[in-house]
DSSP file (Angstrom, degrees, kcal/mol; ACC not computed):
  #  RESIDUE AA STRUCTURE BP1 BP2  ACC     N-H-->O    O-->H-N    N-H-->O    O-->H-N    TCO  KAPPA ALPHA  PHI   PSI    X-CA   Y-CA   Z-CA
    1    1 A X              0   0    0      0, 0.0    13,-2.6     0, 0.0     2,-0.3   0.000 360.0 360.0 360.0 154.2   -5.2   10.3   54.4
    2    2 A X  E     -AB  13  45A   0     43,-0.8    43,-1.2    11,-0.3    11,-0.2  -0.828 360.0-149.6-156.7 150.1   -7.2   11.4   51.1
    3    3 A X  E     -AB  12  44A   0      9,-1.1     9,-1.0    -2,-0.3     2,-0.6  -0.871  11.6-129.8-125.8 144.0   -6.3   14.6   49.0
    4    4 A X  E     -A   11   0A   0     39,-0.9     2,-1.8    -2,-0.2    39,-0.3  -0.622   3.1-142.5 -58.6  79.7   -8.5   16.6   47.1
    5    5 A X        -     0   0    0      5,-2.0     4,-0.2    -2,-0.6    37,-0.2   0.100  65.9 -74.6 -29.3  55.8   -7.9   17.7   43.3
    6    6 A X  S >  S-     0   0    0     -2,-1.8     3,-1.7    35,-0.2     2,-0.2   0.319  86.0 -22.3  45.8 148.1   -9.3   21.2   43.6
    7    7 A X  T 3  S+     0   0    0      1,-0.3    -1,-0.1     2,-0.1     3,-0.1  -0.195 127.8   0.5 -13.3  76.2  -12.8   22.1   43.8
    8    8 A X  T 3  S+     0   0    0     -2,-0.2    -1,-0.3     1,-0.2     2,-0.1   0.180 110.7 113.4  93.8  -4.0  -15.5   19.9   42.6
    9    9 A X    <   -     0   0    0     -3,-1.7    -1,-0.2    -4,-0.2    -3,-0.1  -0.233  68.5 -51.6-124.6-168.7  -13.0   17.6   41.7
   10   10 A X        -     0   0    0     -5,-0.2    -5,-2.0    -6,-0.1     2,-0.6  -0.242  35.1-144.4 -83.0 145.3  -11.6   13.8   42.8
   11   11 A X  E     -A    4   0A   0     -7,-0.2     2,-0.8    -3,-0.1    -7,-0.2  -0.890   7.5-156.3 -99.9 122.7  -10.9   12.9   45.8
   12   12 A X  E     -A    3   0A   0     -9,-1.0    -9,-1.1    -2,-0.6     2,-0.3  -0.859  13.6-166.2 -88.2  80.7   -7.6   10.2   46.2
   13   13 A X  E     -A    2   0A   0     -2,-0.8     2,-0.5   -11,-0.2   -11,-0.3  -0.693  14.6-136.9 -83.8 142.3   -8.0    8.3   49.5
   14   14 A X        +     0   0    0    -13,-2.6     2,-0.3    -2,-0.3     3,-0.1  -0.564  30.2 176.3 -81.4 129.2   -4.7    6.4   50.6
   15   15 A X        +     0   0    0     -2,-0.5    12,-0.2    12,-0.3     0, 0.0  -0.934  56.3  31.5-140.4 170.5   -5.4    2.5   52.1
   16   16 A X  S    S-     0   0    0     -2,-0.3    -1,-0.1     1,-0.2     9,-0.1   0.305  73.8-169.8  40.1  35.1   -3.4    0.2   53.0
   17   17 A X        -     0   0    0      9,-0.1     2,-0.4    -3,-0.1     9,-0.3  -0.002  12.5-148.6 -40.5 135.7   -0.1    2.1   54.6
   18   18 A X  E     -C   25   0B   0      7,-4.7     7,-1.0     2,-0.0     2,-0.6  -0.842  11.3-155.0 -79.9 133.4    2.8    0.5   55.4
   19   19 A X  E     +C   24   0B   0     -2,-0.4     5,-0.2     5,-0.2     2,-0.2  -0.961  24.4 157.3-116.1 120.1    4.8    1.9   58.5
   20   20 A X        -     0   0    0      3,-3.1     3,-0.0    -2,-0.6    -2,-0.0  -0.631  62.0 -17.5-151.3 123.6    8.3    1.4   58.7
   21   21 A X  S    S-     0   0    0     -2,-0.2     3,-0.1     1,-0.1    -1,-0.0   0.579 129.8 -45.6  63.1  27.0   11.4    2.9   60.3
   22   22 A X  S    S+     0   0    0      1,-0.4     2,-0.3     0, 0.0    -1,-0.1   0.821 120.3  97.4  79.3  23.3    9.2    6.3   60.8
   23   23 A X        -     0   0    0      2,-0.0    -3,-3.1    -3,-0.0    -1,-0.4  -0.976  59.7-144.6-128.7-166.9    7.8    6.5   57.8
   24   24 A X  E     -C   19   0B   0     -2,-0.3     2,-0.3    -5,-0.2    -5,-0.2  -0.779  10.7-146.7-128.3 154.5    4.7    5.5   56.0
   25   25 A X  E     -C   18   0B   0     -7,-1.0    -7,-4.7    -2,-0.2     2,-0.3  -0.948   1.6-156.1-154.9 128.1    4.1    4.4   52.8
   26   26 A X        -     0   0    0     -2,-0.3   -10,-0.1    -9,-0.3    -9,-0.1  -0.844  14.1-136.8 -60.4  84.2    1.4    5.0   50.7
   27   27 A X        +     0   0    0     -2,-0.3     2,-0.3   -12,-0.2   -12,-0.3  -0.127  39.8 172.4 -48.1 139.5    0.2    2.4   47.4
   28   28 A X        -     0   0    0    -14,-0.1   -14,-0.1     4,-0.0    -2,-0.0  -0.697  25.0-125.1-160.0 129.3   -0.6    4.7   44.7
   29   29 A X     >  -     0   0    0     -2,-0.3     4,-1.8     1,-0.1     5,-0.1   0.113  20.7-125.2 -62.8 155.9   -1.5    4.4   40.8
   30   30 A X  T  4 S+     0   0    0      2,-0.2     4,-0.2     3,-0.1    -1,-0.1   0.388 120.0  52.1-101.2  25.7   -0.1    5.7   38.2
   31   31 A X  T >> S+     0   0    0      2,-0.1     3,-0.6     3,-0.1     4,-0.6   0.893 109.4  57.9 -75.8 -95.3   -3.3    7.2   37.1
   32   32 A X  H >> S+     0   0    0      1,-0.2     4,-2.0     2,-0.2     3,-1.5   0.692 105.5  48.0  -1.1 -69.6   -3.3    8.6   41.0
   33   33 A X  H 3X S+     0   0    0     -4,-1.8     4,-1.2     1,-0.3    -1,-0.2   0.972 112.2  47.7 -65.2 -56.1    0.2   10.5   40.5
   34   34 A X  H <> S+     0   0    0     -3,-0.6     4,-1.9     2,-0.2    -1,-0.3   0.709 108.8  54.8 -50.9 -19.1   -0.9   12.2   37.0
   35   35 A X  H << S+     0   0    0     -3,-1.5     4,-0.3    -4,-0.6    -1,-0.2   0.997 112.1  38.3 -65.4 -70.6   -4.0   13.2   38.7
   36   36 A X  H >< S+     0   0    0     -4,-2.0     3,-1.0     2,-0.2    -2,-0.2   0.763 118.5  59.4 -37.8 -52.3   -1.7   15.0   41.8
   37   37 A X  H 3< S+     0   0    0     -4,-1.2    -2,-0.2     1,-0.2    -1,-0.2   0.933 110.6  41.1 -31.9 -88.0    0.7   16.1   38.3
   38   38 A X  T 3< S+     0   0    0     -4,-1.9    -1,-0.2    -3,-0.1    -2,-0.2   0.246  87.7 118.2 -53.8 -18.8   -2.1   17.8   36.9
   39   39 A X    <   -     0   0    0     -3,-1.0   -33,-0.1    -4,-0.3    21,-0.1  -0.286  43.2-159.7 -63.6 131.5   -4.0   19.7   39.8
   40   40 A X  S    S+     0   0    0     -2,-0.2    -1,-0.2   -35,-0.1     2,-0.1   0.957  86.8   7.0 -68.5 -55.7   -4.5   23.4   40.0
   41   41 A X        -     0   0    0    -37,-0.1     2,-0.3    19,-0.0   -35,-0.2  -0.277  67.1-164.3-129.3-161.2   -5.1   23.2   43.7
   42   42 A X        -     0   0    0    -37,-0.2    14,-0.8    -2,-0.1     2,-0.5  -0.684   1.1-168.6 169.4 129.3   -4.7   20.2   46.4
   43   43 A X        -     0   0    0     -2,-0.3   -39,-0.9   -39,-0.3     2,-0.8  -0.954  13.9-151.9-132.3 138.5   -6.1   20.3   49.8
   44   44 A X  E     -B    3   0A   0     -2,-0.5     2,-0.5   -41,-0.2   -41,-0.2  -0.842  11.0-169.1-122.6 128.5   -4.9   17.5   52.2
   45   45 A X  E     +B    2   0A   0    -43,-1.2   -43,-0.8    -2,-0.8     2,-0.2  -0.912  23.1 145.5-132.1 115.1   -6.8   16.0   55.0
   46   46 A X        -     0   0    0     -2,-0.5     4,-0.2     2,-0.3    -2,-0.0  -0.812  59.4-112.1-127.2 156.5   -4.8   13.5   57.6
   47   47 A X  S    S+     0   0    0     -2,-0.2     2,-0.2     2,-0.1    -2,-0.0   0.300  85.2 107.0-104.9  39.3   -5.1   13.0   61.1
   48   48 A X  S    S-     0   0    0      1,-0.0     2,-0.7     0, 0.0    -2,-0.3  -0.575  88.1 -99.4 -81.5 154.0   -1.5   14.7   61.7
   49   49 A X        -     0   0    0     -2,-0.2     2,-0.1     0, 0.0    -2,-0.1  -0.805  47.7-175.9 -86.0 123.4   -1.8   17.8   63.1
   50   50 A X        -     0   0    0     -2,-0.7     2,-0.3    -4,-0.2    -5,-0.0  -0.344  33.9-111.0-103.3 179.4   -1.3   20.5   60.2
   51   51 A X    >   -     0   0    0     -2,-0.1     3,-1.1     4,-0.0    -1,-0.1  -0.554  31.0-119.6 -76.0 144.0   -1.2   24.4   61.0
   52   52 A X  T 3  S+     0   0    0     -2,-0.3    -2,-0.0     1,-0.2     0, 0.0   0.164 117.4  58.9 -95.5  38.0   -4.7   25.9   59.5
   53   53 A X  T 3  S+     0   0    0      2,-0.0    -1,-0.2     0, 0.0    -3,-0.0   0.085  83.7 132.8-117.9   6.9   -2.3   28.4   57.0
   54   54 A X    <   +     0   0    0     -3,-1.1     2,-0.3     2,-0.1    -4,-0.0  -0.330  33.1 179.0 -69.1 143.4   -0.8   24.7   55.6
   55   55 A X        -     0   0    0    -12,-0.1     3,-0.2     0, 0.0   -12,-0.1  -0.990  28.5-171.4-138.5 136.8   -0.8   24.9   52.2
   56   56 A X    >   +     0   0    0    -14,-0.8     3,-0.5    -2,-0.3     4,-0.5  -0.163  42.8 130.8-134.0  57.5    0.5   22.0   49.6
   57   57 A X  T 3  S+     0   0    0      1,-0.3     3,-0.5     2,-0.2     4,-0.3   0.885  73.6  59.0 -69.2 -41.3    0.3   24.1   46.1
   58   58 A X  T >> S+     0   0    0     -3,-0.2     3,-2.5     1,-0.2     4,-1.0   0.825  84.9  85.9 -80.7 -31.8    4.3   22.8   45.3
   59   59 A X  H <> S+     0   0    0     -3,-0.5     4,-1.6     1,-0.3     5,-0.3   0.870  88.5  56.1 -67.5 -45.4    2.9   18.6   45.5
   60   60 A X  H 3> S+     0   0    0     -4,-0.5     4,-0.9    -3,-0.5    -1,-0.3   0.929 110.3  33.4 -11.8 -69.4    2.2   19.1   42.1
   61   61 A X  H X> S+     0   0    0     -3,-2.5     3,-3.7    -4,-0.3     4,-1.0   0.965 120.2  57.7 -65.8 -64.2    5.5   20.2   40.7
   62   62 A X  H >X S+     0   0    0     -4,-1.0     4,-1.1     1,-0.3     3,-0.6   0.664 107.9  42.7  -8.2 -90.1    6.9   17.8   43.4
   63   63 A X  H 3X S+     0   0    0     -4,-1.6     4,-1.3     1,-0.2    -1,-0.3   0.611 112.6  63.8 -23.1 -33.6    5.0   14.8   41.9
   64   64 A X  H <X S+     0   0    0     -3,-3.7     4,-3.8    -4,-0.9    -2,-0.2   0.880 108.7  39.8 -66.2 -53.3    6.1   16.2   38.4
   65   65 A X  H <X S+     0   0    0     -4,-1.0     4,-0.9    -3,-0.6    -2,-0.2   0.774  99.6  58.3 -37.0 -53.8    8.9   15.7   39.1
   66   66 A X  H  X S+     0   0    0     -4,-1.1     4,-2.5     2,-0.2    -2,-0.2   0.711 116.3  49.4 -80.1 -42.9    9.0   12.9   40.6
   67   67 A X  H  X S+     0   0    0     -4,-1.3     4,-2.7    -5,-0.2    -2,-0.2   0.928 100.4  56.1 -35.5 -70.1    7.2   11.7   36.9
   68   68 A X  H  X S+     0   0    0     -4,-3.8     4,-0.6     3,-0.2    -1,-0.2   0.702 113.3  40.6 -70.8 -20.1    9.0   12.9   34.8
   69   69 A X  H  < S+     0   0    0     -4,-0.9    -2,-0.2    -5,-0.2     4,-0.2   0.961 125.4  37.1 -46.5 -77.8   12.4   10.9   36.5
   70   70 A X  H  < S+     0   0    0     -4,-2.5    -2,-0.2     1,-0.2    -3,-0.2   0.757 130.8  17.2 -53.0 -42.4   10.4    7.7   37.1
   71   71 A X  H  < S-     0   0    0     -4,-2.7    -1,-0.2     1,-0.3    -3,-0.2   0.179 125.9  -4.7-152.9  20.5    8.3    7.4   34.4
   72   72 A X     <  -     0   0    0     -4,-0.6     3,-0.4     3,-0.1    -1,-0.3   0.057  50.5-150.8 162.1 120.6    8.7    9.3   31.0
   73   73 A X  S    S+     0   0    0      1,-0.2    -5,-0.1    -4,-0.2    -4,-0.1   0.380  95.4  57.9-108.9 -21.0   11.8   12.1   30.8
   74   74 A X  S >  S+     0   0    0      2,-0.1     3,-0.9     3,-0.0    -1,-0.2   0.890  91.0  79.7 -98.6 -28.3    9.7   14.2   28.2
   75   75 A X  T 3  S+     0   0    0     -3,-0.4    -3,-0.1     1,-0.3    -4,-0.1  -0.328 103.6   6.5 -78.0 135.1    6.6   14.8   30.2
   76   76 A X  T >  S+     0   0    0     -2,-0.1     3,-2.2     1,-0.1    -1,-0.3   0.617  74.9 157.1  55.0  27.8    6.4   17.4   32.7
   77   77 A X  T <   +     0   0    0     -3,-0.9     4,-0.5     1,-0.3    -2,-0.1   0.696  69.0  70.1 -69.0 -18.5   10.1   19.1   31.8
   78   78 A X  T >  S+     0   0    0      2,-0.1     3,-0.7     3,-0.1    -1,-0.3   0.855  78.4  65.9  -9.7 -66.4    8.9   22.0   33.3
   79   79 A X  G X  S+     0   0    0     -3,-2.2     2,-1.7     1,-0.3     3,-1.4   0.736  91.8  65.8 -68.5-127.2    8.8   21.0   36.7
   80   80 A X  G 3  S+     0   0    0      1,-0.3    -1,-0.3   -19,-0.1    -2,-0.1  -0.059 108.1  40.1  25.1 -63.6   12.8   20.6   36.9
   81   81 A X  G <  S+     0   0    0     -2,-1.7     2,-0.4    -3,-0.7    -1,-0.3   0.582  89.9 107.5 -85.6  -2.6   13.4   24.5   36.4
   82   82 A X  S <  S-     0   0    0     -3,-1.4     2,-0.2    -4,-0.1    -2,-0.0  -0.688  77.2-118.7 -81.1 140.7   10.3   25.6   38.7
   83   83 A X        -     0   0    0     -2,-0.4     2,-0.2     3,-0.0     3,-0.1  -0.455  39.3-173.6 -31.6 116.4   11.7   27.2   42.3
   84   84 A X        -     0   0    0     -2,-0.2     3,-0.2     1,-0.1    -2,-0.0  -0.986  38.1-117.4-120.0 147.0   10.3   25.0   45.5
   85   85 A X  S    S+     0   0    0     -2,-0.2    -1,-0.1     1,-0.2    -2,-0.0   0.880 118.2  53.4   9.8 -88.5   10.4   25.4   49.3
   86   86 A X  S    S+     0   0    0     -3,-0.1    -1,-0.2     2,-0.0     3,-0.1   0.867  79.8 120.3 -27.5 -67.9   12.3   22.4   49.1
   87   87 A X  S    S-     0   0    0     -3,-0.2    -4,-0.0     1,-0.1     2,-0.0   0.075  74.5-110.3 -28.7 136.4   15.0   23.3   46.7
   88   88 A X        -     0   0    0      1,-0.1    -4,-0.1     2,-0.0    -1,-0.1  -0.225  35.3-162.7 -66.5 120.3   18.6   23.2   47.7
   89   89 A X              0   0    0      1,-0.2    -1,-0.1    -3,-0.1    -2,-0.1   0.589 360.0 360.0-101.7   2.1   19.5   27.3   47.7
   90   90 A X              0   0    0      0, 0.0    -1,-0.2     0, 0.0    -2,-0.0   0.563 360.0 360.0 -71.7 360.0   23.0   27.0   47.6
């Protein structure tokens, strides 16, 4: 699995998954995540089958999130208040 930073830009290949209980799990830096943090755009290429409208524009905020929680509470406070897919609507 690799994704792509926008256009021209670095490419983040995954090695060494783990699989276990149905899912997989990915080694990743914490270089890596700021990268994903930071992306305008993000194109992802796996050998799952994706729909060709897939689009993964939210793994940013996602990942932002996922930052600012894990790994410094001032950084990315944005991401909390942005709208996702995902989000709970109740």
């Amino acid at each position: 699995m690799a994704i792509q930073l926008g256009e021209d830009k670095d490419v983040i290949t995954f090695h060494g998954a783990q699989f276990e209980d149905g899912y997989s799990w990915f080694p990743l830096s914490e270089e890596q995540l700021l990268a994903i943090c930071t992306a305008q755009t993000i194109d992802l290429t796996t050998d799952l089958p994706l729909p060709p409208n897939a689009q993964f524009n939210e793994l940013p905020i996602f990942a932002s999130r996922f930052y600012n929680i894990a790994f410094n509470r001032m950084k990315f406070m944005y991401s909390i208040h942005v709208n996702l897919i995902t989000d709970d609507k109740n």
